[in-house]
Backbone bond lengths (Angstrom), bond angles and torsions (degrees), N, CA, C in turn:
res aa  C-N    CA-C-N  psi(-1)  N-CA   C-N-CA  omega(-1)  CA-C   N-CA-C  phi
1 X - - - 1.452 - - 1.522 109.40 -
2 X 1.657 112.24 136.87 1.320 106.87 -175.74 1.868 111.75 -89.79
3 X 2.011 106.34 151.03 1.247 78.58 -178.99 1.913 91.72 -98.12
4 X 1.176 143.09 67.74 1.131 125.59 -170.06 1.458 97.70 -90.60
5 X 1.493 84.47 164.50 2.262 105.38 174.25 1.179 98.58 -50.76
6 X 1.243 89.47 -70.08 1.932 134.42 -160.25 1.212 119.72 -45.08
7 X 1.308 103.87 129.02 1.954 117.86 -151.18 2.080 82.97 -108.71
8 X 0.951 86.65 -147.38 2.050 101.69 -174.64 1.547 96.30 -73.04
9 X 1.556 121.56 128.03 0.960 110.47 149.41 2.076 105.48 -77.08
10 X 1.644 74.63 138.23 1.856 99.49 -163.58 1.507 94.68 -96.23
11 X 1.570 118.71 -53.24 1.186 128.86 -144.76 1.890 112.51 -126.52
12 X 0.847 108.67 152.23 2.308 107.92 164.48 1.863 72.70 -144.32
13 X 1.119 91.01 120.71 1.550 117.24 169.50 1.553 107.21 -104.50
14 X 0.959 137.44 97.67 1.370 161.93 -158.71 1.771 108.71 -99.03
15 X 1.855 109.24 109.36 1.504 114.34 160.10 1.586 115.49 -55.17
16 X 1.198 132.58 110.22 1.463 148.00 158.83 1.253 135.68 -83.51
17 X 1.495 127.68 113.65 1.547 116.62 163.26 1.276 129.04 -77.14
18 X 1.765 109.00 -15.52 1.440 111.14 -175.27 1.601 85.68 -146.50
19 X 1.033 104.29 93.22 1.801 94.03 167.97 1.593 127.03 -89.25
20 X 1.590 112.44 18.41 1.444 118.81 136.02 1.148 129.92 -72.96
21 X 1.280 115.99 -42.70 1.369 125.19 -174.66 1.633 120.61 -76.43
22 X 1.555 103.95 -31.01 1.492 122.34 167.83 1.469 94.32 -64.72
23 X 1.349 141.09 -63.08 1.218 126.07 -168.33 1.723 119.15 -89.92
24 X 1.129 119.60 4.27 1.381 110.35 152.49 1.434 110.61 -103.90
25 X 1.223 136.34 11.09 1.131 130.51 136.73 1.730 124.67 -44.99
26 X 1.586 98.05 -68.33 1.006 115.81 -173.20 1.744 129.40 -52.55
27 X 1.590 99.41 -30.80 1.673 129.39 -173.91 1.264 96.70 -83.93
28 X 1.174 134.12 -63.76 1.247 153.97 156.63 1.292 137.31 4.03
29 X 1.412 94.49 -86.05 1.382 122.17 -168.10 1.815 104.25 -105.63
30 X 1.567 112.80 -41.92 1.510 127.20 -169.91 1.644 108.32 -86.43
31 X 1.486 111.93 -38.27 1.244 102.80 158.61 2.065 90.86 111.94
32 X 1.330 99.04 -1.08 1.710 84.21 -171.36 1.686 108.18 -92.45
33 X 0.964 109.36 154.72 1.591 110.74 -176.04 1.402 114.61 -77.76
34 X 1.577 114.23 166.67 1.673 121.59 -170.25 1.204 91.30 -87.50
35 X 1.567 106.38 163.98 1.173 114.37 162.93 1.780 133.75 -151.66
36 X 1.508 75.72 10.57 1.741 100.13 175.23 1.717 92.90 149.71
37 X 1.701 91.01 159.58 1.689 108.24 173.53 1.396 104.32 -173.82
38 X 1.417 87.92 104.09 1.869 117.33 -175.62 1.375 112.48 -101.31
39 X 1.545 108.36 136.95 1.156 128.40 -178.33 1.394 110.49 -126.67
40 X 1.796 122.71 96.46 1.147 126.85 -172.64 1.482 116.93 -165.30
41 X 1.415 114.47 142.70 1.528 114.83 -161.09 1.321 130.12 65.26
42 X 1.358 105.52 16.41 1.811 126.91 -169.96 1.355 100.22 52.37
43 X 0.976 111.83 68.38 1.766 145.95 153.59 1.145 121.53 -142.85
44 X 1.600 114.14 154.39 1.538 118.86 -167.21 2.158 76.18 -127.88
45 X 1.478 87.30 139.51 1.764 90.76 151.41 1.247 99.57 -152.27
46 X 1.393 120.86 163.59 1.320 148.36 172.38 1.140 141.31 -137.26
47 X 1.250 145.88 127.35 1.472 142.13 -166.45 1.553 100.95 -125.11
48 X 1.605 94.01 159.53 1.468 114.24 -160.60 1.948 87.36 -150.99
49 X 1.231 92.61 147.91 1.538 104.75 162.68 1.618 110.46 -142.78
50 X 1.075 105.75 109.81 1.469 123.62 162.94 1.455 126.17 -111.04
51 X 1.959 85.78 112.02 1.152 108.46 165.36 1.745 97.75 66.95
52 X 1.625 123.33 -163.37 0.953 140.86 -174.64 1.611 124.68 -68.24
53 X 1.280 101.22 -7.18 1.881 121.86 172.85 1.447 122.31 -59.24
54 X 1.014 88.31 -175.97 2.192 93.01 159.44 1.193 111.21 -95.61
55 X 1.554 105.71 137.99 1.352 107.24 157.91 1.368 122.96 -33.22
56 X 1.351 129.26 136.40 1.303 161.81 -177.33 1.438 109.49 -97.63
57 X 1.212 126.45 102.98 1.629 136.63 -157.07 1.565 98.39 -119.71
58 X 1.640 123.50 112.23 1.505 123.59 -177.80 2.077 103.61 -99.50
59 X 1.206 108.39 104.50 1.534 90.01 179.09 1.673 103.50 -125.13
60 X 1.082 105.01 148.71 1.299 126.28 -173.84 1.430 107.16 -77.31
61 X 1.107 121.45 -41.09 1.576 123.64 -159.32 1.883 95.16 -106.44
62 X 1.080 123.59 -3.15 1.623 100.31 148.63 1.741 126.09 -74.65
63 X 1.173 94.72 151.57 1.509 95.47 174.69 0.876 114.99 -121.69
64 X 1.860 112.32 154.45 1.301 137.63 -167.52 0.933 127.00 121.15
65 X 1.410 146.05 -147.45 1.615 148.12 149.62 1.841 118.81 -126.20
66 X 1.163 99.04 -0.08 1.525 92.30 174.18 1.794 109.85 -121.03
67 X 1.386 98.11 150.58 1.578 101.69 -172.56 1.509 110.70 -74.54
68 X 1.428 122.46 168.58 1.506 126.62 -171.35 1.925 91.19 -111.00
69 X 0.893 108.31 121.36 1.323 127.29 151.95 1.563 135.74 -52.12
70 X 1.069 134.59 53.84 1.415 158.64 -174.22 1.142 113.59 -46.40
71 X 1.728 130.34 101.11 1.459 134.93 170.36 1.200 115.37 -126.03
72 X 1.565 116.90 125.36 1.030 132.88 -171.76 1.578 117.29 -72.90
73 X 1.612 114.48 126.91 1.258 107.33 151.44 1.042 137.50 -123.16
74 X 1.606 135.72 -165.41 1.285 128.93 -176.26 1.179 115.26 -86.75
75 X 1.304 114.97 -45.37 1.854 120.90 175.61 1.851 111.70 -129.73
76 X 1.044 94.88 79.72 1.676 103.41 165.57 1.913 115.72 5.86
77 X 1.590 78.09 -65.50 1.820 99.51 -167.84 1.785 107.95 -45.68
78 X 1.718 97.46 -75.80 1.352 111.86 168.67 1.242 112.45 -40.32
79 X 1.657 137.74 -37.73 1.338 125.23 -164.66 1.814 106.50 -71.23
80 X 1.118 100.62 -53.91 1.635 127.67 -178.62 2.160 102.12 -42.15
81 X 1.527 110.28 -61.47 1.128 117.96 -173.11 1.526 95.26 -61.74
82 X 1.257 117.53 -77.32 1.875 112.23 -178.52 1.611 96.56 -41.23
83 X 1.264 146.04 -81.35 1.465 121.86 -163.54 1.562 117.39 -37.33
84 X 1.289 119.58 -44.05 1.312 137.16 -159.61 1.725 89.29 -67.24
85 X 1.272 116.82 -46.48 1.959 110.70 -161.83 1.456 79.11 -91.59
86 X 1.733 171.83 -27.92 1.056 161.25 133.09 1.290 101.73 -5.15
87 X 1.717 110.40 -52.71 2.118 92.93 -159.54 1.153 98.14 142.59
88 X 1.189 132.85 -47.88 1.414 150.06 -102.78 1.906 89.19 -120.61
89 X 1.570 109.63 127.11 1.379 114.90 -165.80 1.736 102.34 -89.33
90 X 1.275 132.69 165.24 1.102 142.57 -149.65 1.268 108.99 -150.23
91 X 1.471 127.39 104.22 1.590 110.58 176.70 1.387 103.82 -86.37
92 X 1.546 109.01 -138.12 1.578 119.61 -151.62 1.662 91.33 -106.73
93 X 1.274 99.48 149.80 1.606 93.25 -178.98 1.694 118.99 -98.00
94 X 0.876 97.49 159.84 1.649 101.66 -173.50 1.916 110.66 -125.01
95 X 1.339 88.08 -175.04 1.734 91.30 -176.59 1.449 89.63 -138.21
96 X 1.468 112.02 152.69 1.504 144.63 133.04 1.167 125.06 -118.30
97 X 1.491 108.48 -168.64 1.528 108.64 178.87 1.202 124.45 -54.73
98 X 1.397 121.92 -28.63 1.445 130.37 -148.52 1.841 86.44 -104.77
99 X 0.979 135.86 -35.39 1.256 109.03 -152.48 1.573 110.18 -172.56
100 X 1.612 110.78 -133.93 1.852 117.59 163.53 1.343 90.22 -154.18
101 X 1.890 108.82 134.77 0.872 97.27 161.67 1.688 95.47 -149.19
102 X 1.951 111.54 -163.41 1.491 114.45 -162.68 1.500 92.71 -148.49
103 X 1.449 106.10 122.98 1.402 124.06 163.74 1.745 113.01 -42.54
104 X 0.786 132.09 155.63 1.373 142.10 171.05 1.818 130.29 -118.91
105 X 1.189 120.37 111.10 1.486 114.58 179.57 1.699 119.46 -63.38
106 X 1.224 113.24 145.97 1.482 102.15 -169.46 1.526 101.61 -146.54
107 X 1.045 163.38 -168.75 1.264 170.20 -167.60 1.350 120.31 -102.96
108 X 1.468 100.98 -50.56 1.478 114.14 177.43 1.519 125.27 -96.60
109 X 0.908 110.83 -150.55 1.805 102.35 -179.48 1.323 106.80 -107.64
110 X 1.189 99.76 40.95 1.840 98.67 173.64 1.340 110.94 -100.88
111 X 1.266 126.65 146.25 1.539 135.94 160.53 1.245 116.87 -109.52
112 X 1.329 95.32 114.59 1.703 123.20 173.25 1.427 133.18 -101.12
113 X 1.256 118.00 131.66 2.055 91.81 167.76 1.603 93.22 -159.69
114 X 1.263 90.19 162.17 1.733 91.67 168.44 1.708 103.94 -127.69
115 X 1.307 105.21 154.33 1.310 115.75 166.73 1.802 124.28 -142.92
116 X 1.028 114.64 -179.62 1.830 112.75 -164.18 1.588 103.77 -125.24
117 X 1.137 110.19 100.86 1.578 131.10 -179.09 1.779 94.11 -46.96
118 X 1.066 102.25 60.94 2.070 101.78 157.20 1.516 119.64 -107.10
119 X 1.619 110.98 37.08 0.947 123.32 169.77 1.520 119.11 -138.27
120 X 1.345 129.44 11.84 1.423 126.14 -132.99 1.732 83.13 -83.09
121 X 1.244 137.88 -18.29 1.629 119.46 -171.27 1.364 105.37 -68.43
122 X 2.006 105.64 -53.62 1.591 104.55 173.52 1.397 106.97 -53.05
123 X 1.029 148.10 -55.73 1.618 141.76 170.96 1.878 107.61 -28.97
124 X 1.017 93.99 -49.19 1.418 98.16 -164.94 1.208 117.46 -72.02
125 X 1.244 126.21 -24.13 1.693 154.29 -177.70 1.501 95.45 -77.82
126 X 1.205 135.45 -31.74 1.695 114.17 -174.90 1.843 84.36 -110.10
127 X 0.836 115.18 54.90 1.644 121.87 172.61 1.580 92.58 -96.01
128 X 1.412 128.19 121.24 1.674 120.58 163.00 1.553 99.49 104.00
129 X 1.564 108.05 -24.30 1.752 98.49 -171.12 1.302 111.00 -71.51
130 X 1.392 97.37 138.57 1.928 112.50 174.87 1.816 117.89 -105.98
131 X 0.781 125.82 73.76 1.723 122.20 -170.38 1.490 98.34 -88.99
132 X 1.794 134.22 -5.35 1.439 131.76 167.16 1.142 114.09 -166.04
């Protein structure tokens, strides 16, 4: 039995310069279906679902070059405190559609975070939206 945090990875939330072009790439050429493309707060984001994976999230207004790794949990709070007595560093938490969640420190150049789907209706409501 595993003792991990880490619920479903749901999401790879992806740094974007053109997150039209990242997602008609993806629809396109990759074959995965749309699933919204929001234009708000002078940000563009976009989602893609390919195939049997996680949604594929293109946002403009993250920074960096590597994607964040998105795992779902059940209670935010509890997840954060057990990582925190693990070792394991914790940034500041944020919101999206789907929920709240908190980046995670890691050693390597990976980006991690988990967050707690207490949003999945608002998530579900920009399901189909086209703003580009």
């Amino acid at each position: 039995m595993s003792d991990s945090v880490l619920g479903r990875l749901d999401f790879v939330y992806c740094p974007s310069r053109d997150a039209a072009a990242d997602r008609d790439h993806w629809t396109d050429r990759l074959g995965a279906d749309p699933v919204f493309s929001i234009a708000r707060f002078e940000t563009r984001v976009a989602g893609v679902e390919p195939g049997d994976g996680p949604m594929v999230l293109f946002a403009e207004h993250l920074e960096g070059d590597r994607p964040i790794l998105l795992y779902r949990v059940d209670d935010l709070a509890a997840a954060i405190d057990e990582l925190r007595h693990r070792g394991v560093e914790v940034g500041e938490r944020f919101g999206f559609p789907y929920g709240e969640g908190a980046e995670l420190g890691s050693p390597g150049p990976q980006r991690v975070a988990v967050y707690e789907r207490n949003q999945a209706d608002r998530g579900e409501s920009i399901r189909g939206r086209r703003d580009f």
